[in-house]
C-alpha positions as CSV (number, residue, x, y, z in Angstrom):
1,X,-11.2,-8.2,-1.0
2,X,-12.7,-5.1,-2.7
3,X,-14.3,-6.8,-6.1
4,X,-13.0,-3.7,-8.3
5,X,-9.4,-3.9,-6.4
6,X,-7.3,-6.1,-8.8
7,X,-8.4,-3.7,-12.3
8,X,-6.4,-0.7,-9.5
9,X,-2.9,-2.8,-9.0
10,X,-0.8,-4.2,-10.7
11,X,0.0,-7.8,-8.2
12,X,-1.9,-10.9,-8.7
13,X,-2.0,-13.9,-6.3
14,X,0.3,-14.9,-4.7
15,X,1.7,-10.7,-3.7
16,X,-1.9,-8.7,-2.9
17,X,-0.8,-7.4,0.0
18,X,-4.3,-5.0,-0.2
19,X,-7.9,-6.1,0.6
20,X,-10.3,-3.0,0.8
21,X,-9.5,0.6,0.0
22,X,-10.9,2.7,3.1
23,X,-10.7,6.1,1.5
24,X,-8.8,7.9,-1.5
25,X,-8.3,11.7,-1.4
26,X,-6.3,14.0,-3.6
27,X,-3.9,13.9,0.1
28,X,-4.2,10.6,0.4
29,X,-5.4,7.4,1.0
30,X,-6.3,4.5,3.9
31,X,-6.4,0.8,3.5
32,X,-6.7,-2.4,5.1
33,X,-5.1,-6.0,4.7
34,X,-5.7,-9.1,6.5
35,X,-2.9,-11.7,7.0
36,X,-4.2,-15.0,6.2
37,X,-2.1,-18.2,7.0
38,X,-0.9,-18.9,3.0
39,X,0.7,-15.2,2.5
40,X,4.1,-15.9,1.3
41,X,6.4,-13.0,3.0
42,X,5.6,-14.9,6.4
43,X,8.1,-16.4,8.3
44,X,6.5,-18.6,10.8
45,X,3.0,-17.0,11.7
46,X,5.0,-13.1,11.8
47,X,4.6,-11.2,8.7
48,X,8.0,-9.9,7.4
49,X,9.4,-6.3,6.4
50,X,9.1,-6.7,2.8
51,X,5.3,-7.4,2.7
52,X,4.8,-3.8,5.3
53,X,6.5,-2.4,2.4
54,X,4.9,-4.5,-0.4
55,X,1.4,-3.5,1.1
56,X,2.3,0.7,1.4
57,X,3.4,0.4,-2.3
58,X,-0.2,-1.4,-3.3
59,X,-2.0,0.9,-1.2
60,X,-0.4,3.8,-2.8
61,X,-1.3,2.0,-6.5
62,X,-5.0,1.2,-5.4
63,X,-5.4,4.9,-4.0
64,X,-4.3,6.4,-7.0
65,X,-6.2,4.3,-9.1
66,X,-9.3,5.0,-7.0
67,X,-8.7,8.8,-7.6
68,X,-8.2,8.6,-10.7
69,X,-11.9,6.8,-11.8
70,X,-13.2,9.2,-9.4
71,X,-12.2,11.9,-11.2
72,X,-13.3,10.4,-14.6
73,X,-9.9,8.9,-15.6
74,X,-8.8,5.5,-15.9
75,X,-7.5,3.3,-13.5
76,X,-3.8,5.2,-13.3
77,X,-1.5,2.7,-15.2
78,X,1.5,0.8,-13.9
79,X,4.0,2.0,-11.9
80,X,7.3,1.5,-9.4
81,X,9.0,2.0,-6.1
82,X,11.9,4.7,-7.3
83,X,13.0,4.6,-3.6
84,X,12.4,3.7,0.0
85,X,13.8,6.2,2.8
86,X,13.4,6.9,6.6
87,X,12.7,3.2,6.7
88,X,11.5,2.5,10.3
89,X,10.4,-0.8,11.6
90,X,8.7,-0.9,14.9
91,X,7.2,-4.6,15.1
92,X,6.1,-7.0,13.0
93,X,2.5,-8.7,12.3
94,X,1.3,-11.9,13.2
95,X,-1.5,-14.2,11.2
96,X,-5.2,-12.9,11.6
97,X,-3.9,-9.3,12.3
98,X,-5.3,-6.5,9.8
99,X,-2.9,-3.7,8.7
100,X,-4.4,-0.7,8.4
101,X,-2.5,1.6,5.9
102,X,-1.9,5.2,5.8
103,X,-0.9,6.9,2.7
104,X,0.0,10.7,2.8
105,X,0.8,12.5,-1.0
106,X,3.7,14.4,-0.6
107,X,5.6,16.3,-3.2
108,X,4.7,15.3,-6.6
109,X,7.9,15.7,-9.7
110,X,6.3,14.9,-12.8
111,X,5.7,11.3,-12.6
112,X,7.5,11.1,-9.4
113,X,5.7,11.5,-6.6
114,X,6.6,11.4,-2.6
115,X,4.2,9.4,-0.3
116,X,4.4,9.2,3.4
117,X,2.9,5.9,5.0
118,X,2.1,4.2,8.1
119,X,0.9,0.6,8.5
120,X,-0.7,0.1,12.2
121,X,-2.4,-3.2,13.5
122,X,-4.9,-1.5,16.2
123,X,-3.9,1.8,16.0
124,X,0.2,0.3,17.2
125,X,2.6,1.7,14.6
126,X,4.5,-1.0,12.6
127,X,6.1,0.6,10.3
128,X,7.1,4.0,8.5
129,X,8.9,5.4,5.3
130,X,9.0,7.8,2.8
131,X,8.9,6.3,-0.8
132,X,9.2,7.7,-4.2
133,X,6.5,6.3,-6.7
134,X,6.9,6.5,-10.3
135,X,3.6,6.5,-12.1
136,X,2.5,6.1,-15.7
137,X,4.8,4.4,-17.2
């Protein structure tokens, strides 16, 4: 896990569902996460819906976050899932696979803002929504 990652989200152990942030643009960001055998959204050794969405929602936190001390700023401050939509589910992760997120900054509303995101295990799709994030509050 990136060493500067938990001062960008929110989540403590047992719920970091991100381990390294691969890049943060203004656009968007990339990250990756590695199942390990204690994560508590799996059921068996498959890795469940929730945490897919759980891990585009930190991704979208630790992106932001990155930006923002790029820029000069502070980390970005706490935030919240507003809404999830175009929800698609293609298949479902096992222990030892690494998700690799893509985050895509849509429309931004004051401190709503739309993301767009994709988490792949070797470049296989697994799943895909839209998702309103509030920030700064």
């Amino acid at each position: 896990m990136d060493k500067d990652l938990l001062e960008l989200i929110p989540q403590r152990e047992p719920i970091i569902m991100v381990h390294h942030v691969v890049s943060a643009k203004e656009t968007g960001f990339e990250t990756n996460f590695t199942i390990k055998e204690d994560n508590i959204f799996l059921k068996g050794n498959i890795l469940q819906e929730p945490a897919l969405i759980e891990n585009i929602a930190q991704s979208a936190a630790a992106g932001f976050g990155t930006v923002a001390k790029k820029n000069g700023g502070e980390k970005g401050g706490l935030g919240f899932i507003g809404s999830v939509s175009r929800l698609k589910c293609h298949k479902l992760p096992k222990i030892g696979d690494t998700i690799n997120t893509k985050v895509e900054v849509g429309t931004k509303f004051g401190a709503i803002t739309l993301i767009i995101a994709k988490n792949y295990v070797d470049g296989e799709l697994l799943l895909e929504c839209e998702m309103k994030i509030v920030t700064g509050v």
